[in-house]
C-alpha positions, 0 to 999 in steps of 0.5 A: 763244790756246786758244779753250774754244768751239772745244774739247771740255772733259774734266773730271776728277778722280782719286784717288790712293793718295798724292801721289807719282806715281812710287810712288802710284797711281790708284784713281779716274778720273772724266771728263765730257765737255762740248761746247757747255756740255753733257755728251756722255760719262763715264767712271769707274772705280776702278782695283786700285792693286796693294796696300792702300791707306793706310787714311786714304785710305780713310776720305778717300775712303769707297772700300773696300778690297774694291770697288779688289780687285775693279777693273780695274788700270790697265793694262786700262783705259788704252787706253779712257782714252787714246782718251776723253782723246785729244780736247779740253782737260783741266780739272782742280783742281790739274792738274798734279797730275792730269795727271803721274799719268795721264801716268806711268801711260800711259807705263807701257803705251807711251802717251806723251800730251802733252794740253793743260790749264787748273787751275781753281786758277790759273783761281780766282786770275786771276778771284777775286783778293780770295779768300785760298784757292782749295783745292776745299773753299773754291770749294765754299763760295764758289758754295754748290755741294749736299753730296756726297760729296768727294773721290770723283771724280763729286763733286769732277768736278761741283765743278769743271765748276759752278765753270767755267761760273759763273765764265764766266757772272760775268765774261763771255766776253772776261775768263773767256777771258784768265783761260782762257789763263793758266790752261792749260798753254803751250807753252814754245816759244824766242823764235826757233821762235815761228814754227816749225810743228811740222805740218812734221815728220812723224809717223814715226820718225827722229831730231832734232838741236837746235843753238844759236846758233853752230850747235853740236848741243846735243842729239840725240833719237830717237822713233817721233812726231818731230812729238809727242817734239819738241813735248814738249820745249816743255811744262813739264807737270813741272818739267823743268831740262834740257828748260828750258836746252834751250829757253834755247839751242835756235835752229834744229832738224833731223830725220832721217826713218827708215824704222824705230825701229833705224834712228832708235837707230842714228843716234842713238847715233852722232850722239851720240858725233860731236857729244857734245851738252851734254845728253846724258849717257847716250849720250856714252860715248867710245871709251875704254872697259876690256875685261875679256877671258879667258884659260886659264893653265898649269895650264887654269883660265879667268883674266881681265885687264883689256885698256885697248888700246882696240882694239875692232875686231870680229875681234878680240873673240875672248876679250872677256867684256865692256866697261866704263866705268869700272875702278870699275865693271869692279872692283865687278862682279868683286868681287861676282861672286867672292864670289857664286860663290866664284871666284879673286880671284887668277885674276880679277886682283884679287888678286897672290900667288904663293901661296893668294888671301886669300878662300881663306883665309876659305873664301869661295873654292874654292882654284882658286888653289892647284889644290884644286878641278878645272879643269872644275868651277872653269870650268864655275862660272866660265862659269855665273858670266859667263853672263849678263855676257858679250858674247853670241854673234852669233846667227848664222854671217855677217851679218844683214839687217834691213829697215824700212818706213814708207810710201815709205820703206824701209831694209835694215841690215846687222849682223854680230858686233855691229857696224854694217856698212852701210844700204842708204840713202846717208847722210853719218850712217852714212859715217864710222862704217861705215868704222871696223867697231868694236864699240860698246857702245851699238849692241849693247846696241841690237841686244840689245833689238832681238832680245830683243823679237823672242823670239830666246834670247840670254842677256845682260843689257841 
């Protein structure tokens, strides 16, 4: 039981551009912070959302457009706002509301926050059952609270903070504290892990591997806070189907300590592919994958054709332009290319003919087909043309090493042509998969961001 004595209590209230934290954005944040029945700290801010805001927000609200173009975005506060929220318990009107908000906002700017929080709505309803409403403006008439500004952030903030400690003092501490525990936000921990202490796992990156009863993985995750991405999984702060069926199935859970983030990707995209979890789609990609590769034909144009051999060791990758999931996927790209570009539809293998290519025809392709444009301007545009689509070159003449460190533990990875080749670490993750050097889509695409972050020039999209 969450105890309101023992904690810092974060009053807040926010205003918002609209109702969908995906698409609106903040453009107030009021905090009091209250230890022992007594404000210790506040924070407020209008926040520049980016745009003008809808003007019935504004009259709403009474805040100006041209105070929010004056303010700070929300990215130069998020650091401030992340360390005054860090401590204590948030109590919020509507707080799943206000929390999604500021939990989208932060992630933006690489905070991900996973705060306790009591909605006084659902406090009201357990305490006040005989009261139809529970909105804002019906507790404000209900405990008589002075006139002010409403819905600006210091007002509704001091609403929320007089309503709490009324109610407190009206039902005593024994039923406000029951009310106080349904009221906040639980952790939607299995049956079976009740007994489970997340203290164990540790604050360091790795990987984690959720199986259910028959001992079956039926999700694996990577983060660089094992201990805080696993205990997200067990809060229902936004609805969350899958994190839910998780939950229904999870019976015991392992982790991979690393000594890094590339590390904990690594192992994460192969135990993926090993075990081919239930819940994880994105990553369940197989070996089946369709290589688009280049070739010159006889009269020295660059032609493309689809290769389905599936053979993807890395030293024979040498004419690959790319790999795809699907042939829908590889035949939308080549279409969109080609007519972005004017090149062959005929030469890139979507057409057959032994004569001009039907886009030649509508002038929509320069007519390498029937050799009408030189062998150095179609390959020069055709190149120009997959710059960015193509398997990019190896940023290097041999292997490359790559060490992490996290305390004690330290890891060196070898990479080379893309592919995996080994870990300074005995690891049975790592055994199978190295000894198979093939190149995984996945693993590059790894490396590519890994690079990128890091300011090497590779031109290809991720």
């Amino acid at each position: 039981m969450t105890n309101y004595k023992n904690n810092i209590l974060n009053f807040l209230d926010i205003e918002t551009t609209g109702m969908n934290s995906k698409v609106d954005r903040v453009i107030e944040i009021y905090i009091s912070k209250v230890k022992d029945g007594q404000v210790i700290k506040t924070f407020h801010t209008l926040i520049n959302p980016g745009f003008r805001p809808n003007p019935f927000i504004l009259r709403l609200t009474n805040i100006k457009n041209e105070e929010l173009e004056t303010a700070p975005y929300f990215e130069d506060i998020a650091q401030d706002l992340h360390d005054f929220l860090t401590d204590g318990i948030i109590i919020a009107h509507n707080a799943r509301f206000d929390y999604s908000f500021i939990k989208q906002e932060l992630k933006k700017y690489g905070f991900e926050v996973n705060w306790n929080y009591c909605c006084t709505v659902k406090l009201s309803r357990n305490l006040y059952p005989k009261y139809k409403s529970h909105k804002l403006d019906s507790i404000i008439e209900r405990i008589n609270f002075s006139d002010g500004e409403r819905h600006r952030g210091s007002y509704d903030t001091d609403v929320i903070k007089n309503f709490f400690y009324i109610a407190l003092s009206e039902h005593g501490s024994e039923v406000f504290l029951s009310a106080f525990n349904k009221s906040i936000k639980q952790a939607a921990i299995p049956t079976e892990l009740i007994k489970f202490n997340s203290k164990e796992i540790p604050e360091s990156p790795g990987v984690y591997i959720f199986y259910d009863e028959t001992d079956y993985p039926i999700y694996v995750g990577m983060s660089k806070n094992l201990r805080r991405r696993i205990n997200e999984h067990f809060y229902q702060d936004l609805t969350n189907s899958k994190d839910l069926k998780i939950n229904q199935n999870l019976k015991r859970i392992e982790t991979i300590e690393t000594a890094g983030v590339l590390g904990a990707y690594i192992r994460e995209s192969i135990l993926v592919k090993k075990y081919q979890p239930l819940y994880n789609r994105m990553l369940r990609r197989n070996n089946d994958l369709i290589k688009l590769e280049q070739f010159i034909d006889g009269n020295g144009y660059i032609n493309l054709r689809i290769n389905n051999d599936n053979n993807l060791e890395i030293d024979k990758l040498e004419n690959l332009v790319g790999v795809f999931k699907s042939r829908r996927d590889l035949v939308d790209k080549l279409q969109d290319v080609s007519k972005k570009y004017k090149l062959c539809p005929k030469l890139m293998g979507l057409e057959k003919t032994n004569h001009a290519c039907f886009a030649y025809q509508l002038g929509n392709c320069t007519g390498a087909c029937i050799s009408k444009i030189s062998i150095e301007d179609y390959n020069t545009t055709f190149n120009n043309a997959f710059e960015n689509i193509r398997i990019a070159n190896w940023p290097s003449d041999s292997e490359i090493q790559i060490k992490e460190e996290n305390g004690d533990k330290v890891e060196s990875l070898a990479f080379n042509k893309w592919g995996f080749v080994k870990s300074s670490l005995e690891d049975e993750v790592f055994k199978e998969f190295s000894e198979n050097f093939r190149f995984d889509m996945d693993i590059y695409k790894i490396l590519l961001r890994y690079f990128k972050s890091r300011g090497q020039c590779i031109n290809a999209d991720i």
